[in-house]
C-alpha positions in Angstrom: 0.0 0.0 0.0 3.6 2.5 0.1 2.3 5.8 -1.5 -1.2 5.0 -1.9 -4.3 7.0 -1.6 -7.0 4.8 0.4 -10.3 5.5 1.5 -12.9 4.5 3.9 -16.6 4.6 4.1 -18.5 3.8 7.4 -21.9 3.1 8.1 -24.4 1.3 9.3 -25.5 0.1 5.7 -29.1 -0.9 6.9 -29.7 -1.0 3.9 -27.1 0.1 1.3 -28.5 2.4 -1.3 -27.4 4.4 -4.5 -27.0 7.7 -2.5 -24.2 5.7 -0.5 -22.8 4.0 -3.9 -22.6 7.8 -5.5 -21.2 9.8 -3.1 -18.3 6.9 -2.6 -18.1 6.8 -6.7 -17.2 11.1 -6.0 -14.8 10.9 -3.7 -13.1 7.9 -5.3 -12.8 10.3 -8.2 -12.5 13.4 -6.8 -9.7 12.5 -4.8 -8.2 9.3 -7.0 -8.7 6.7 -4.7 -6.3 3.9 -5.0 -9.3 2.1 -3.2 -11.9 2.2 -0.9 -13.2 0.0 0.9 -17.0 0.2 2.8 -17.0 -0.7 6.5 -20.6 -1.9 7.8 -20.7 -1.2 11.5 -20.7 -3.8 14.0 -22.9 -2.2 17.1 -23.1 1.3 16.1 -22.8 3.4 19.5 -25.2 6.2 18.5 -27.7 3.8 17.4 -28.1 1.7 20.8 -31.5 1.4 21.0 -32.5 0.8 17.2 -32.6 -2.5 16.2 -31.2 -3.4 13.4 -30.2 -6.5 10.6 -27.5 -8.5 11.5 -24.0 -7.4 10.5 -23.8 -10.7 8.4 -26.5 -9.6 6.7 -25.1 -6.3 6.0 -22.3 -7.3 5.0 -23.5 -9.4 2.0 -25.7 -6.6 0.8 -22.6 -4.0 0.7 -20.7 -7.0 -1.0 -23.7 -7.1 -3.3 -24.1 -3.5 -4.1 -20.3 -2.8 -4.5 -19.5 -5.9 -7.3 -18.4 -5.0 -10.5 -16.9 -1.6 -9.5 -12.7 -1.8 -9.8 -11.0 -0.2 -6.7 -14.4 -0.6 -4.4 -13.8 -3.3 -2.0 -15.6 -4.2 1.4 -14.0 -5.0 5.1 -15.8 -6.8 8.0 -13.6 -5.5 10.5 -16.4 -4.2 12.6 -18.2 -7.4 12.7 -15.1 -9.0 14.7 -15.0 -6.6 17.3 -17.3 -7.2 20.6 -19.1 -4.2 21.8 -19.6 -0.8 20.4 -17.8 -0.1 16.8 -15.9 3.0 17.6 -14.2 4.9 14.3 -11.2 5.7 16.6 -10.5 1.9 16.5 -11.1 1.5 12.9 -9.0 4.3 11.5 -6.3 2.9 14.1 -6.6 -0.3 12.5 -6.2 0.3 9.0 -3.3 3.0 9.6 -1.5 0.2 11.3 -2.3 -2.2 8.1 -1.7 -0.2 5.6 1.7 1.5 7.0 2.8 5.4 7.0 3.4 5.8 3.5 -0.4 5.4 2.6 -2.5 8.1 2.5 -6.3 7.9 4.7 -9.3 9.2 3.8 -12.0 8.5 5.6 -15.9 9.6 4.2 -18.2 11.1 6.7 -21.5 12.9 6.1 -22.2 16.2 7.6 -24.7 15.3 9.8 -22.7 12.9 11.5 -19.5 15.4 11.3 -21.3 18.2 13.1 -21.9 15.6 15.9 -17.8 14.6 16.1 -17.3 16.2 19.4 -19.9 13.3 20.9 -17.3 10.6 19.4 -14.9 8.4 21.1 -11.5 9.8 21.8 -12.7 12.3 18.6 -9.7 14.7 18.3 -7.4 11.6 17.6 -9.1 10.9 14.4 -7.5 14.6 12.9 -4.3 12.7 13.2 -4.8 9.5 11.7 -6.8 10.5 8.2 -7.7 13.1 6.2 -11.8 13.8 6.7 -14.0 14.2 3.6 -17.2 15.7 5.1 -19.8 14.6 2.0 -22.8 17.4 1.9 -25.7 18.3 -1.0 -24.7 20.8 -3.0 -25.3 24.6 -1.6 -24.5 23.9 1.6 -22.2 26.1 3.2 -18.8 24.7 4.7 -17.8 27.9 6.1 -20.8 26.5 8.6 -18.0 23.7 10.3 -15.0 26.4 10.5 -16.5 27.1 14.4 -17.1 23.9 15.2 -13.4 22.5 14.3 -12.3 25.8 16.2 -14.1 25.1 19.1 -13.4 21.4 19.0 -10.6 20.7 17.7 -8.2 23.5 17.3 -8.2 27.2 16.4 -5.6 26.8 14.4 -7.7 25.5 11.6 -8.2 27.2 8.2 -10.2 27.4 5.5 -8.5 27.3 1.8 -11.0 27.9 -0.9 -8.7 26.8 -3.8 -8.4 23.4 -2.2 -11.8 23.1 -0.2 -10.6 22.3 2.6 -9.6 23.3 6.7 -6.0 23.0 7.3 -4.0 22.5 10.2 -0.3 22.8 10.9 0.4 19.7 12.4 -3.4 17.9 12.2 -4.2 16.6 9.1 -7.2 18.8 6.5 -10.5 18.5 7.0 -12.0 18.5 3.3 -15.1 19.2 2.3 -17.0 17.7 -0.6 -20.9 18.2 -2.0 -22.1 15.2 -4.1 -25.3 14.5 -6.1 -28.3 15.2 -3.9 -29.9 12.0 -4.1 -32.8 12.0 -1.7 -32.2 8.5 -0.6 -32.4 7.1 3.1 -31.8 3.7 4.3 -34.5 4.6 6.7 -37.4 5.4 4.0 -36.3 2.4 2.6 -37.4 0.4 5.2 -40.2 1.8 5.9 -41.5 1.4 2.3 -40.5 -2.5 2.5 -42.2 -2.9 5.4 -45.6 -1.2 4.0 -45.1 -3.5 1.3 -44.5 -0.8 -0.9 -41.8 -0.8 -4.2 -38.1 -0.1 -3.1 -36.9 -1.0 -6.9 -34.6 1.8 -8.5 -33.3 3.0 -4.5 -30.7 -0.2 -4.1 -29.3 -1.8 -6.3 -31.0 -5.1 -8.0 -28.7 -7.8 -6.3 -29.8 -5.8 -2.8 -32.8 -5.9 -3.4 -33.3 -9.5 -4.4 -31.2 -10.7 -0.9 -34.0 -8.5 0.8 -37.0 -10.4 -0.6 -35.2 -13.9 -0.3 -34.1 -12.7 3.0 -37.4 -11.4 4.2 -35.5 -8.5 5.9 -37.5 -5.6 7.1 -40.9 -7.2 6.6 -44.4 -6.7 9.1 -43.8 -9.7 11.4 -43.5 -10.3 15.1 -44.7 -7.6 18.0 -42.3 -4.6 16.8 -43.3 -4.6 13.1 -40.1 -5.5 11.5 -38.0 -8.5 10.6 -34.5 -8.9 11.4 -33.8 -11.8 9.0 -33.5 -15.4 9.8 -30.9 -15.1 12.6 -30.9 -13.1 16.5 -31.4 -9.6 16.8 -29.3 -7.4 17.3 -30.1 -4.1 19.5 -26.9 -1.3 17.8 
């Protein structure tokens, strides 16, 4: 990996959609991505009272949805890990992997940037990857410049020729807009559980391992099936 330029996409993946697939596909190109790899969360630690599908079966969807695409790959990392997934760990472990010649890049959406300061051991991760904060376009990144001061450091800057916060000894924070597909993994479920078309918002192969895997269908006393193994409460 000497000298490459490798990136990571986290997420609970519950399930996988086309806004996911496109705004990875951006960065990949914006930034030319040697690779990137998805990462499915194992027990997410904001979610800890949502149920979810199991991780095994998130896994095989992102697997599914990210075929076919050179330089896209998929780690289960999370899923080996007991207890809550924690990015901290994560960007640990792949720096360790992939040595100090690689280049990180690890893809967060704004939402979940603007809450950063509620993350495990959260001003570590300015020093072990670069940050591309994914937005719709027209958003304004001027808007994270007092949080990252507040937060993080003073010290950062904003650089309009490169779009991006830089620090003098923590690595940039950059900030990219991508299409403005109005797609949530969340809708998604809801229409599957109504009973309701979710063709043209995942990808085929996804949605086929939904139907054979009657994920997020109206059974048992919460409304919603978790596939055909336990539950698991992330």
């Amino acid at each position: 990996m000497t000298g490459s330029r490798l990136g990571l996409m986290g997420g609970t993946f519950n399930p996988i959609h086309f806004g996911h697939l496109r705004a990875a596909e951006e960065v990949a190109e914006g930034f030319r991505l040697s690779r990137l790899l998805f990462v499915p969360s194992g027990q997410p630690p904001h979610k800890p009272h949502r149920p979810v599908v199991e991780f095994e079966h998130r896994l095989a969807m992102v697997r599914l949805a990210s075929a076919g695409r050179p330089g896209f790959g998929v780690s289960d990392v999370e899923g080996h890990r007991r207890g809550p997934s924690y990015t901290v760990d994560t960007l640990g472990f792949f720096q360790k992997a992939w040595g100090p010649a690689a280049t990180l890049y690890f893809i967060v959406g704004l939402d979940a940037f603007l809450d950063v300061a509620s993350w495990r051991d959260y001003r570590r991760l300015f020093t072990l990857a670069h940050l591309v904060v994914i937005s719709r376009p027209g958003t304004d990144p001027l808007d994270l410049e007092p949080l990252l001061k507040a937060m993080v450091s003073v010290d950062y800057a904003w650089y309009e020729g490169e779009r991006a916060f830089f620090h003098p000894r923590l690595l940039p924070v950059h900030y990219r807009p991508v299409a403005p597909l109005d797609i949530s993994s969340s809708a998604i479920r809801r229409r599957a559980h109504r009973g309701e078309s979710i063709r043209y918002l995942i990808p085929d192969p996804v949605r086929e391992y939904i139907d054979n895997n009657r994920l997020y269908q109206p059974i048992g006393p919460d409304g919603l099936s978790f596939g055909r193994g336990k539950e698991e409460n992330v």
